[in-house]
PATITOR-332378 format. One line per 4 residues: for each residue x, y, z of N, C-alpha, C. Coordinates in steps of 0.05 Angstrom, whole numbers, m for minus. Layout:
BEGIN
X,Y,Z,X,Y,Z,X,Y,Z; ...
This chain:
BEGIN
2291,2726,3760,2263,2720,3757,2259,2698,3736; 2239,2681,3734,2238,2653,3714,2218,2663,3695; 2241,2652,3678,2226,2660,3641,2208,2651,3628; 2184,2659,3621,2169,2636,3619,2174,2630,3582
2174,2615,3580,2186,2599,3552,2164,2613,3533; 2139,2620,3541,2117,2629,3515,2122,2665,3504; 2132,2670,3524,2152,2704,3516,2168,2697,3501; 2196,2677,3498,2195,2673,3473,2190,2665,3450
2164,2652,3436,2160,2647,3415,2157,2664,3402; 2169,2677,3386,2176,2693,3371,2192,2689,3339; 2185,2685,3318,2200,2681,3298,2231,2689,3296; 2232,2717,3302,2252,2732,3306,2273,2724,3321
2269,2714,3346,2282,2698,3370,2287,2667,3356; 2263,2657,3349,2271,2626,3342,2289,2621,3321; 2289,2643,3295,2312,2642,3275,2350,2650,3281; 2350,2650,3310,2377,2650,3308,2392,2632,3326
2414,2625,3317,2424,2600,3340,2415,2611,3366; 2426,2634,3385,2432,2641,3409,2400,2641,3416; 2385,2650,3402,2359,2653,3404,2349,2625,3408; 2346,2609,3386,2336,2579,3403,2343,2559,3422
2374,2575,3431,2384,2559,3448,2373,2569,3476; 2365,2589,3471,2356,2606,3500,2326,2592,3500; 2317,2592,3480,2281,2587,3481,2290,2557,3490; 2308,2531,3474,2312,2506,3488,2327,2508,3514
2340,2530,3519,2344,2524,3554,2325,2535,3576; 2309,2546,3573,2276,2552,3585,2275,2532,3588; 2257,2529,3567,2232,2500,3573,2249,2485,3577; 2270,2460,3565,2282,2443,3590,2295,2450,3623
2296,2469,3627,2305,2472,3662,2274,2477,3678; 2260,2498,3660,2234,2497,3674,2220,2468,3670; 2231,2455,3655,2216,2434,3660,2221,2410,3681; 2247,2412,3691,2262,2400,3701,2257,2407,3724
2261,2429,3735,2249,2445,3765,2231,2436,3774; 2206,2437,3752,2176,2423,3756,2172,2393,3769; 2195,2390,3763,2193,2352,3768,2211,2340,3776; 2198,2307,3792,2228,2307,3812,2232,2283,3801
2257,2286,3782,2275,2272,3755,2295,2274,3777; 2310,2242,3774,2336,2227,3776,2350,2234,3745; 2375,2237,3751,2386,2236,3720,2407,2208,3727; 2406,2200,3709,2422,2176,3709,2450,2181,3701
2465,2172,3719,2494,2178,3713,2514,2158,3707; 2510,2145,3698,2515,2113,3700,2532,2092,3720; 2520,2102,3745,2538,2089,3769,2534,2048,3757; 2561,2045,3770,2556,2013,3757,2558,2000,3731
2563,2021,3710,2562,2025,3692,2591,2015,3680; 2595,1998,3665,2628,1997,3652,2637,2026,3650; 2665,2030,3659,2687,2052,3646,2689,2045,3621; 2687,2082,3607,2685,2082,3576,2709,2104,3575
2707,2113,3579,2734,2133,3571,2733,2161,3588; 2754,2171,3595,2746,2213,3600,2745,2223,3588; 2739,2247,3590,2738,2279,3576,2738,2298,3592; 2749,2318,3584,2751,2345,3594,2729,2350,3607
2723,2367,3623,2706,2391,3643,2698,2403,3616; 2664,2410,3615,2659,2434,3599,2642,2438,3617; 2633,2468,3608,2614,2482,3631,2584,2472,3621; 2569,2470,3647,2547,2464,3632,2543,2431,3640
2569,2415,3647,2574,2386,3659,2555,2380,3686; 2549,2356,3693,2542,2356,3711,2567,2351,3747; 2566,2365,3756,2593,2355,3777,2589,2331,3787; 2566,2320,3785,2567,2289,3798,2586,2265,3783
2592,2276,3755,2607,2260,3735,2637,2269,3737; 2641,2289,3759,2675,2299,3764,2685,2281,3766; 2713,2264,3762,2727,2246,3776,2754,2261,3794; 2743,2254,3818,2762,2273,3840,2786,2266,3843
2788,2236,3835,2819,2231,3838,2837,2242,3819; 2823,2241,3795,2845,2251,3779,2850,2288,3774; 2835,2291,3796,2830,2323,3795,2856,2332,3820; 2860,2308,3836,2882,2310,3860,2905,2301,3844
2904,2289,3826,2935,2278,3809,2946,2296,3787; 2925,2302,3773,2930,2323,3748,2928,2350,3756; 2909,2359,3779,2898,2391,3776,2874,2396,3756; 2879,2380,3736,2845,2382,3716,2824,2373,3720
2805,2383,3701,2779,2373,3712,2770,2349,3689; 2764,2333,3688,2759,2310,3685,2730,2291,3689; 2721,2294,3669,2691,2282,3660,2693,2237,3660; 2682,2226,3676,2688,2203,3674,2661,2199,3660
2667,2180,3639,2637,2172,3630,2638,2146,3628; 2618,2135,3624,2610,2107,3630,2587,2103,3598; 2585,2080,3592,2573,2074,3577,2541,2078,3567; 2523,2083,3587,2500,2088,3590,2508,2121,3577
2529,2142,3578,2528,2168,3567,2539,2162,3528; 2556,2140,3536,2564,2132,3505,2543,2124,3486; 2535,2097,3490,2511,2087,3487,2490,2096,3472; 2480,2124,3468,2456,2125,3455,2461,2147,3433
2443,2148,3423,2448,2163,3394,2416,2169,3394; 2414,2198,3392,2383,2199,3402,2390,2221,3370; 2368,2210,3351,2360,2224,3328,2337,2236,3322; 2335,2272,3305,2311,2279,3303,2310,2276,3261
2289,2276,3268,2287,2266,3229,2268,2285,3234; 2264,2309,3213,2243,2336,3203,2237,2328,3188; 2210,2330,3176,2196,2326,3156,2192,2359,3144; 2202,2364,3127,2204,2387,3115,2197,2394,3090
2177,2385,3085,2149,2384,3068,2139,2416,3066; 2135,2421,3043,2119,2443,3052,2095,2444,3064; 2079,2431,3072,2057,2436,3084,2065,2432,3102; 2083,2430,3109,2098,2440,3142,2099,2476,3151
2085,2488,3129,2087,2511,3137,2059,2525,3139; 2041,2510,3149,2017,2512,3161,2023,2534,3182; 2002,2548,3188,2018,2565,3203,1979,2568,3221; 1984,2573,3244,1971,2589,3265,1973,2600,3278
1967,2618,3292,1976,2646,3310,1996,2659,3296; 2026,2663,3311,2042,2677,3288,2074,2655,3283; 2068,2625,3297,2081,2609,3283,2080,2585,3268; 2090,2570,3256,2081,2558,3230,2089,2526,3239
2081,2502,3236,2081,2468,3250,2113,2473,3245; 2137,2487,3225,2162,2483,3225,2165,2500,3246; 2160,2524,3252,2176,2536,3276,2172,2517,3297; 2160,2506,3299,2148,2490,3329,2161,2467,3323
2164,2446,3300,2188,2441,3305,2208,2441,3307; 2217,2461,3298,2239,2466,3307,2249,2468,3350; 2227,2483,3349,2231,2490,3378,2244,2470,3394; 2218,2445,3380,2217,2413,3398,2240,2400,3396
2252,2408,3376,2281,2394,3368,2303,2405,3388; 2296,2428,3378,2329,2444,3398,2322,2436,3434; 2291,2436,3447,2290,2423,3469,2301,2402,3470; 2290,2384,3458,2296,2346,3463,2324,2353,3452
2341,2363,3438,2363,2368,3427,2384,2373,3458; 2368,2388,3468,2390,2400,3489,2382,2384,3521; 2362,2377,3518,2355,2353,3545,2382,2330,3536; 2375,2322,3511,2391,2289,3510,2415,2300,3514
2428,2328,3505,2454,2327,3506,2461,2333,3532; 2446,2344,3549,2461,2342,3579,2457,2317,3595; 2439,2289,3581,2436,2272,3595,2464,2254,3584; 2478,2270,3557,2505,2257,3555,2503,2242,3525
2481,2252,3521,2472,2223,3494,2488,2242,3467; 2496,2225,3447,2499,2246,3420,2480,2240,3413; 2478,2269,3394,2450,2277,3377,2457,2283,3355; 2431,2270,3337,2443,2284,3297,2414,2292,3289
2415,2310,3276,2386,2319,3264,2391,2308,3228; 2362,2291,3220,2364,2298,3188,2332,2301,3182; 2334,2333,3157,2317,2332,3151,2306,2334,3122; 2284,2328,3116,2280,2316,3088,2260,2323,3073
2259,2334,3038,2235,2337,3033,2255,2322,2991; 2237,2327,2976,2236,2313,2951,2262,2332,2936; 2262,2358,2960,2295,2382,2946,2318,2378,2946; 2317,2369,2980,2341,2363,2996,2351,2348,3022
2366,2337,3027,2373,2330,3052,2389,2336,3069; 2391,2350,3091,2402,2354,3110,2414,2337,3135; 2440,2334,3140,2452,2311,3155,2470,2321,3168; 2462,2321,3198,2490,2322,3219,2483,2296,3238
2501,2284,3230,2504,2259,3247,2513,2263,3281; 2500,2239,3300,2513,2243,3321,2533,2250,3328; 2538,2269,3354,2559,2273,3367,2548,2274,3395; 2571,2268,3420,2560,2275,3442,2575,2304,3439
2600,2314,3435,2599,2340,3443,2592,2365,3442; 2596,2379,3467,2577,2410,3469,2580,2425,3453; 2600,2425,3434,2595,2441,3411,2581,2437,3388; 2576,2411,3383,2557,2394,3369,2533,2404,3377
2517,2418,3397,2489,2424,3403,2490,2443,3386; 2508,2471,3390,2500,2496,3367,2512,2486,3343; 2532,2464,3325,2528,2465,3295,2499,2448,3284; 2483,2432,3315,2452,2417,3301,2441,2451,3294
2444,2469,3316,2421,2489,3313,2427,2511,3289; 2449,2510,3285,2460,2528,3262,2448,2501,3240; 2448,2482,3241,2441,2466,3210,2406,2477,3213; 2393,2475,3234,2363,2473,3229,2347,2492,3224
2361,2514,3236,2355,2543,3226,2354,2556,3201; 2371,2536,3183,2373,2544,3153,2353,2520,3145; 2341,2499,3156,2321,2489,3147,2293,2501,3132; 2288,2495,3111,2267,2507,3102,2243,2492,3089
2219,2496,3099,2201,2475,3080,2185,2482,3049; 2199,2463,3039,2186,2462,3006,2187,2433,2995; 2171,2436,2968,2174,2416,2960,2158,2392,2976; 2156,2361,2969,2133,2345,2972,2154,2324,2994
2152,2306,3011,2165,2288,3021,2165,2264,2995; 2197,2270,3001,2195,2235,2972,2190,2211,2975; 2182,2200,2956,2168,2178,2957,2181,2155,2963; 2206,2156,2957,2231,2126,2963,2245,2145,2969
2256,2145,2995,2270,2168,3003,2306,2144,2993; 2318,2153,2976,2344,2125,2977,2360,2138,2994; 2362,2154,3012,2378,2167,3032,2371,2155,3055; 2351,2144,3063,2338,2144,3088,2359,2118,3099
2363,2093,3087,2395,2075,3100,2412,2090,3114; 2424,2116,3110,2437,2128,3119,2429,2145,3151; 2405,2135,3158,2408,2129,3183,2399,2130,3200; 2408,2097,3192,2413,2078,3210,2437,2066,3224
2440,2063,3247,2465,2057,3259,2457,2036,3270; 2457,2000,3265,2443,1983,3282,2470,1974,3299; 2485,1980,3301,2513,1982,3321,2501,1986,3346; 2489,2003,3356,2487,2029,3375,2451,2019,3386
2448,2032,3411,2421,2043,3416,2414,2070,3407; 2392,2068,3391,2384,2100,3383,2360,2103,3392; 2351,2127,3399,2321,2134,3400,2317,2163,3380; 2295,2153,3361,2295,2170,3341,2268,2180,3339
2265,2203,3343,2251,2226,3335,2239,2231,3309; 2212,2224,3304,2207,2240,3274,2184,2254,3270; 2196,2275,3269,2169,2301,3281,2155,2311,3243; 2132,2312,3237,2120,2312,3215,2093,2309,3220
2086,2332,3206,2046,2334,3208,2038,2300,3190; 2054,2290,3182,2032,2264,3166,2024,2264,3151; 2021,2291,3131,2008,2300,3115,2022,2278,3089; 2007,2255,3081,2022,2246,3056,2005,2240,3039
2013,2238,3013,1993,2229,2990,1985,2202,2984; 2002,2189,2987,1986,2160,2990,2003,2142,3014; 2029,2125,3025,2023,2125,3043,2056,2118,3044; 2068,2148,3041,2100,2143,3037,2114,2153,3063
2107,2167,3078,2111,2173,3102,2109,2148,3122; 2089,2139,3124,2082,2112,3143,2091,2096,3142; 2115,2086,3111,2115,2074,3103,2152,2081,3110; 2157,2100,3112,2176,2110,3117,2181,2108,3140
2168,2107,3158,2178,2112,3196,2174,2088,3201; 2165,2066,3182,2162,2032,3193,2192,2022,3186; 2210,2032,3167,2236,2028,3154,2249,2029,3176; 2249,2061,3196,2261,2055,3207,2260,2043,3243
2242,2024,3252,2234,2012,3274,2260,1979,3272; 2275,1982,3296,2297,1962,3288,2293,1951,3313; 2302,1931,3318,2297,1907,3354,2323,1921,3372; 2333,1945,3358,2357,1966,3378,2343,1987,3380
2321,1993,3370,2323,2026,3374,2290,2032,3382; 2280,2053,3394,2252,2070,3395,2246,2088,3379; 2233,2091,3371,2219,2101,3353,2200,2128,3363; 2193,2145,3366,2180,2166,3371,2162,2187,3340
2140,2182,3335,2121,2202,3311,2112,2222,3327; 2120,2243,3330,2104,2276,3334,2093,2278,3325; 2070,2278,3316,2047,2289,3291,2043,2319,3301; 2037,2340,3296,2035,2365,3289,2023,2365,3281
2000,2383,3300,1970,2392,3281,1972,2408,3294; 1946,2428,3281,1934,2454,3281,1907,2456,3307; 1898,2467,3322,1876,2472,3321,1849,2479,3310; 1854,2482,3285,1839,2489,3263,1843,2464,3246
1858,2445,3242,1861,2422,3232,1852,2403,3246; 1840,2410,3273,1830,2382,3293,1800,2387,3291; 1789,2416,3297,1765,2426,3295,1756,2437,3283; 1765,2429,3257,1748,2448,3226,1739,2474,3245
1748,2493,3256,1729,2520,3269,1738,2539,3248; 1720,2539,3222,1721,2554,3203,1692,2564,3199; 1685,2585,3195,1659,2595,3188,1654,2614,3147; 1628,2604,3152,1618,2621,3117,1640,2596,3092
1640,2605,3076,1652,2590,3051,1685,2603,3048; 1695,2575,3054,1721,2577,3051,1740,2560,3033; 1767,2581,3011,1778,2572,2996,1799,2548,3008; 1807,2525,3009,1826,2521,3016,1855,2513,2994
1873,2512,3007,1902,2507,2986,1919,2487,2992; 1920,2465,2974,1946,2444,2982,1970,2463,2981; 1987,2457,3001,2006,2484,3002,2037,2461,2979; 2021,2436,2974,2051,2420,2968,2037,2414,2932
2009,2419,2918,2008,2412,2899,1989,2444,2890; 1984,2465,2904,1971,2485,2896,1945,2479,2879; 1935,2459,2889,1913,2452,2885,1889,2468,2913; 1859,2480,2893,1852,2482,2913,1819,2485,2911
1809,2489,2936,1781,2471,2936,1765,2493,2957; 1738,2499,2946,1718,2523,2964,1705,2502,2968; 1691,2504,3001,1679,2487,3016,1665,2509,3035; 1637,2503,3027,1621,2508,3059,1628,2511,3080
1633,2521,3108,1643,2504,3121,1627,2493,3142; 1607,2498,3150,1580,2488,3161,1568,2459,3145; 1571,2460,3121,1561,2433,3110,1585,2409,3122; 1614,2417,3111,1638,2402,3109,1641,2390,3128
1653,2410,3159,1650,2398,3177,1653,2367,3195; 1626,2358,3186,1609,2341,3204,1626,2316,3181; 1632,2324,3162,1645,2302,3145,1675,2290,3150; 1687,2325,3154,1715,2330,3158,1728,2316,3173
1708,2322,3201,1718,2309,3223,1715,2276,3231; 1697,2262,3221,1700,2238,3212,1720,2230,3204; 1722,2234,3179,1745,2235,3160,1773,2223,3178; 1769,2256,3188,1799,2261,3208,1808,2244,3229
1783,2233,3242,1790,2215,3266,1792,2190,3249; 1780,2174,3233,1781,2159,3223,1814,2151,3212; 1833,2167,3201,1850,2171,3193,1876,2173,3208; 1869,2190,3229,1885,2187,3257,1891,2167,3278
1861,2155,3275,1860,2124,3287,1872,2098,3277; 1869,2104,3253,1879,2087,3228,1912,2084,3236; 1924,2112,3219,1955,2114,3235,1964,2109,3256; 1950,2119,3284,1960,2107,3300,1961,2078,3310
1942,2062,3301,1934,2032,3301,1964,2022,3278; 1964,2035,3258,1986,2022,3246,2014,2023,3255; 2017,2039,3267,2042,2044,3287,2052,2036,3301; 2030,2038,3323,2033,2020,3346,2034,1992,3340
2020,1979,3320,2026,1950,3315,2044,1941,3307; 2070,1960,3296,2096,1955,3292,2113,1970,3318; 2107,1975,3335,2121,1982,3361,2135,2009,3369; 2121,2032,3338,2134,2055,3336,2112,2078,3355
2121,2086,3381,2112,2112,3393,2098,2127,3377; 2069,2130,3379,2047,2153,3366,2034,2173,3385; 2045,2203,3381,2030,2221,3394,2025,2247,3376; 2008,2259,3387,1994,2276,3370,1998,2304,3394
2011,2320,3365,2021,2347,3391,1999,2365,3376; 1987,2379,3394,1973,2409,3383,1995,2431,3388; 1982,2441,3369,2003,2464,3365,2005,2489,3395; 1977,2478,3408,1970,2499,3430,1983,2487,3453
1983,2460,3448,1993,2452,3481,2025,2451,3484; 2031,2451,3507,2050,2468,3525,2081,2451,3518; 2100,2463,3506,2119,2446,3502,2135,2431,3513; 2137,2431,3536,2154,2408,3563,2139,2399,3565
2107,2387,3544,2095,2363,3556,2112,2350,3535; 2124,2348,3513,2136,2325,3494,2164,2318,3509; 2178,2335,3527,2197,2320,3539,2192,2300,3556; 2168,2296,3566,2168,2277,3588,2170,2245,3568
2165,2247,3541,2167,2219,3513,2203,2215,3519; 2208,2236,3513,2248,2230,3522,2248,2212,3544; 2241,2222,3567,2251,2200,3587,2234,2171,3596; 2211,2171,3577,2196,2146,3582,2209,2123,3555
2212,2143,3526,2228,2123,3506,2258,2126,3518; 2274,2135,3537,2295,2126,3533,2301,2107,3555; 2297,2110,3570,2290,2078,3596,2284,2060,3581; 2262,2061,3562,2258,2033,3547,2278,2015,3532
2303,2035,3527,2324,2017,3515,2337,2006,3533; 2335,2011,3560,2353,1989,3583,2342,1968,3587
């Protein structure tokens, strides 16, 4: 019977490798079922090297001759599977732990990661996650192999958000690979103090690579739907502020679009992908950004 991916969101389920790997192999197959996707295999493609059969391969990439000469199974790859280096960068801020219903903008990215994590890796691409706040940095660099999917998910699971996004990140050179095609991921609510984040995802937009901003919001962060007088809390400076919320409102949301418009106008004028995920809507809609940014590097 087919699983529907929203039975698992569950904290419980999402904090363990086996657990998010099951929640990322849902939604990418159901998403894939849904839709009638070519996978590219790189016919025509220069010879790059073999590799072993792992399970989980696609058989269209078998090479049969050498399966009649050796008896083994034998992965031919071609350059288009070499080729890309698809990176997620977390913003792991604490006000990444905004939370609605019973999961928080970090569980949900997470989720989005281990999906796009496990789409790119059966399309053959290596993947590295790094994530970042003013505490610490976290770094697993590309790999294409299948064992490389569960040490990204064992690194992200111990991810935790605290602390402020830094302001000169002097880590952030590290990566970059302008060798290579990359398509890089950087999933983060935006939330910055003056304008170190933006300033940060323009660093890394190169004439090799795509660029992709998740923004992560709330439903309650889009539509002030707050009633009577409410305290609120910077969750990154514990600063905090009582507001009407009937007066505020009509201000708020100004504010908010104004601000959103702003970012995304600045983004896009440097050539970096801007979308804005609600926390409510359905998660195989961010994989369909995978296969529209990664065509764009051919």
């Amino acid at each position: 019977m087919k699983q529907d991916h929203q039975q698992l969101l569950k904290p419980e389920i999402i904090k363990t490798v086996s657990g998010l790997a099951l929640v990322a192999r849902v939604i990418v197959d159901g998403y894939l079922n849904g839709v009638n996707t070519s996978r590219r295999v790189g016919s025509g493609m220069e010879f790059s090297q073999y590799r072993s059969y792992e399970p989980g391969d696609d058989l269209r990439l078998l090479d049969w001759k050498m399966l009649a000469r050796s008896g083994r199974y034998y992965i031919k790859q071609s350059e288009i599977e070499t080729n890309i280096s698809v990176k997620f960068i977390l913003d792991a801020s604490h006000s990444m732990m905004h939370q609605e219903s019973d999961l928080s903008k970090m569980d949900f990215a997470k989720i989005i990661i281990a999906s796009l994590a496990y789409l790119a890796q059966n399309q053959g691409d290596a993947v590295g996650l790094f994530a970042l706040n003013d505490k610490k940095l976290h770094s697993i660099y590309p790999k294409v192999q299948k064992q490389h999917f569960n040490r990204l998910l064992s690194e992200l699971i111990t991810i935790e958000s605290e602390g402020k996004w830094p302001e000169n990140p002097k880590d952030s050179v590290k990566l970059h690979d302008r060798t290579h095609k990359e398509l890089i991921f950087f999933v983060t609510d935006m939330y910055q103090h003056s304008e170190e984040l933006t300033s940060f995802v323009k660093r890394l937009k190169t004439l090799r690579n795509e660029v992709v901003v998740l923004h992560l919001m709330g439903n309650k962060e889009l539509d002030f739907d707050y009633k009577g007088t409410i305290t609120f809390e910077d969750l990154e400076t514990g600063n905090r502020l009582k507001v009407e919320a009937k007066e505020a409102r009509k201000d708020y949301l100004i504010a908010m679009d104004k601000l959103m418009k702003s970012t995304k106008n600045e983004l896009l004028a440097n050539n970096i992908n801007y979308h804005v995920f609600n926390l409510d809507d359905p998660i195989p809609e961010v994989l369909r950004f995978f296969f529209k940014t990664r065509n764009n590097l051919f």
